[in-house]
N, C-alpha and C positions, 0 to 999 in steps of 0.2 A: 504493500500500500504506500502512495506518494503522499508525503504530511510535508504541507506549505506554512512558513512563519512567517507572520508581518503583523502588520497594526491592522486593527478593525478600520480598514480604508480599504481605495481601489488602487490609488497609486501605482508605485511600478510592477506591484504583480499581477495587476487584472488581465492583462494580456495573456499571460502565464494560465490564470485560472481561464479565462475562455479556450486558450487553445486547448487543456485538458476536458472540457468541458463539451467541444464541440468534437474531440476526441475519444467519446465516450473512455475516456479512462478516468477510473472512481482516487478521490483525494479525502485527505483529513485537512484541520489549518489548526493550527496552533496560534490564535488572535493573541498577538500579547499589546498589553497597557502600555500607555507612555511611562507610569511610574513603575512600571515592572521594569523597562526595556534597562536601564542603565546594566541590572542583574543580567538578565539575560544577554546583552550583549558580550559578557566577560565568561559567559558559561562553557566557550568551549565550541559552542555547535558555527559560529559565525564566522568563519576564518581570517574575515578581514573588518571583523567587527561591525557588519552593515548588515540591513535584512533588504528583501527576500532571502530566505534561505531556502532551498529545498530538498527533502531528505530521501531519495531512490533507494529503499535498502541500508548498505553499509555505507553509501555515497551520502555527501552533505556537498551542495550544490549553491553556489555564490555567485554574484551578479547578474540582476536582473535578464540583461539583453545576451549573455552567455547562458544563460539558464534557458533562455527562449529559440536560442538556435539550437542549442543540444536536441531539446523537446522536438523540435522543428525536424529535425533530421530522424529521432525515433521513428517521428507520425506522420511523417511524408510531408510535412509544411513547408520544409526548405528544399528550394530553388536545386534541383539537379544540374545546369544548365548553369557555370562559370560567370557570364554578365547575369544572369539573371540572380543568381547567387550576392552579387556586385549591386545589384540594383535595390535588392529587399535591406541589406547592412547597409549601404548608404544611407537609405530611407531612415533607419534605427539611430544610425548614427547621426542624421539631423536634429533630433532632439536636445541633441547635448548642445547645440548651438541658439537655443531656444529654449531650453530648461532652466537657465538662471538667472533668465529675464522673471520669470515667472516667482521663481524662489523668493527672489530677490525686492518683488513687487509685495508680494505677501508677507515677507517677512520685517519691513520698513516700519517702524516705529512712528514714526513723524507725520501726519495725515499728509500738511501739502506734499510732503515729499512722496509720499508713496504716489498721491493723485499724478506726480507729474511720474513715477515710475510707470506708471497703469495706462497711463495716457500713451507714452512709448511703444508699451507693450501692447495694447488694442490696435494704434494708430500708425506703427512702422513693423516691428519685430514681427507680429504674427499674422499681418499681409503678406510681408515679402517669403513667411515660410509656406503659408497658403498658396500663391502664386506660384513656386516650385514643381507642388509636390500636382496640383492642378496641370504644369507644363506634364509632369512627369505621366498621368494619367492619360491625357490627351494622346502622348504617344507608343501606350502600352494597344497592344494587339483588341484586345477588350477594355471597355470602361469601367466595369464592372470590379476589378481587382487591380492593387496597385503594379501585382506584376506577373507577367502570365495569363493566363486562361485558369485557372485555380487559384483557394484561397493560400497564403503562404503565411510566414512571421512577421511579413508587413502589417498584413491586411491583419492580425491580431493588435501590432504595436500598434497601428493606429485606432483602433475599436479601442481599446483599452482606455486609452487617452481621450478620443473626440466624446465616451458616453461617459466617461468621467467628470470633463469640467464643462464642454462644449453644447453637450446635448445633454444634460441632469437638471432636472429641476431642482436641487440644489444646490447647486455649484455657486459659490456669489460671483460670480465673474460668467457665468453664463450666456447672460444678455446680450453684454457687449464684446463677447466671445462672437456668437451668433452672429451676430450686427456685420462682420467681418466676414465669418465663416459664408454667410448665404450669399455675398457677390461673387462666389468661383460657381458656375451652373455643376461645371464637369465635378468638383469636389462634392458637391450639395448631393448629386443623382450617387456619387458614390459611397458616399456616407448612408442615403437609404437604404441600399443594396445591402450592405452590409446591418445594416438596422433589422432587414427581414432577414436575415442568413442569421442574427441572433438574438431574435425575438424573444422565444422561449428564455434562455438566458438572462436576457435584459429585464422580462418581467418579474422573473424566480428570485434573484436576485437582491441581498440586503440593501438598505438604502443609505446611502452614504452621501457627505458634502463633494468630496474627492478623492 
């Protein structure tokens, strides 16, 4: 049995849990506390002191986007096909260039400050990544999937993330998440797509800010 560690969020494992999840393979979660986590961080199980972790067995499994290709290659999600390979980790690894606008917004102490962090973040940072990743759909063989004719470890990183803060009714940046999100047509029809492919999922599913 797979037993997942993280906070009671969606965060960086949700990806992880849908692709298990659309993978009919059955999981445990070990939801840990923020005031638990300092202990468990020190327990041994986290090897570089960060969660997700994920435990296969004798195996303990560390970093999110490593943990999601491994799985990805188990269950047929990853890219056989070298660019196409190329295409699904690029995609993965554009978030890191876009991740700490976000951190960094929410985590601002200072209200104007933060307003002009968010402002950035709404009004530069997270168009020019939308605009990308829309160029990138436009010229995949189908619209439907970020790469390929099949779903892959993209088309999870992004679910994981777009129903987390993008498409959640609670997410507090939602809106104006949205406000952004809905001028790409090609991203919007694939974000549906993907919304019916995990339907089930989406509505089973605990209800979380992010």
């Amino acid at each position: 049995m797979i037993k997942l560690h993280y906070f009671n969020i969606y965060g960086r494992i949700e990806p992880i849990r849908m692709l298990l999840n659309h993978a009919k393979v059955p999981y445990t979660e070990n939801l840990i506390s923020y005031q638990d986590w300092p202990k468990f961080k020190t327990s041994g199980i986290c090897e570089f002191e960060q969660i997700p972790v994920v435990e296969i067995g004798d195996k303990k499994l560390s970093q999110s986007k490593a943990i999601l290709r491994y799985l990805g290659k188990l269950h047929g999600y990853y890219p056989a096909d070298p660019y196409h390979a190329y295409l699904a980790d690029s995609y993965m690894d554009s978030f890191d260039d876009i991740s700490p606008a976000f951190f960094q917004a929410r985590s601002e102490k200072d209200a104007e400050k933060q307003k002009v962090l968010y402002d950035k973040l709404f009004n530069q940072t997270y168009p020019k990544w939308c605009q990308a990743i829309e160029n990138r759909i436009q010229q995949n063989v189908t619209r439907k999937f970020l790469v390929g004719e099949k779903l892959s470890i993209a088309d999870f990183s992004f679910a994981g993330r777009h129903f987390g803060l993008v498409k959640n009714p609670l997410s507090p940046i939602q809106n104006d998440l949205q406000a952004q999100f809905s001028k790409f047509k090609g991203l919007s029809e694939y974000a549906d797509n993907l919304e019916a492919i995990f339907k089930d999922y989406l509505e089973a599913r605990p209800k979380c800010q992010y």
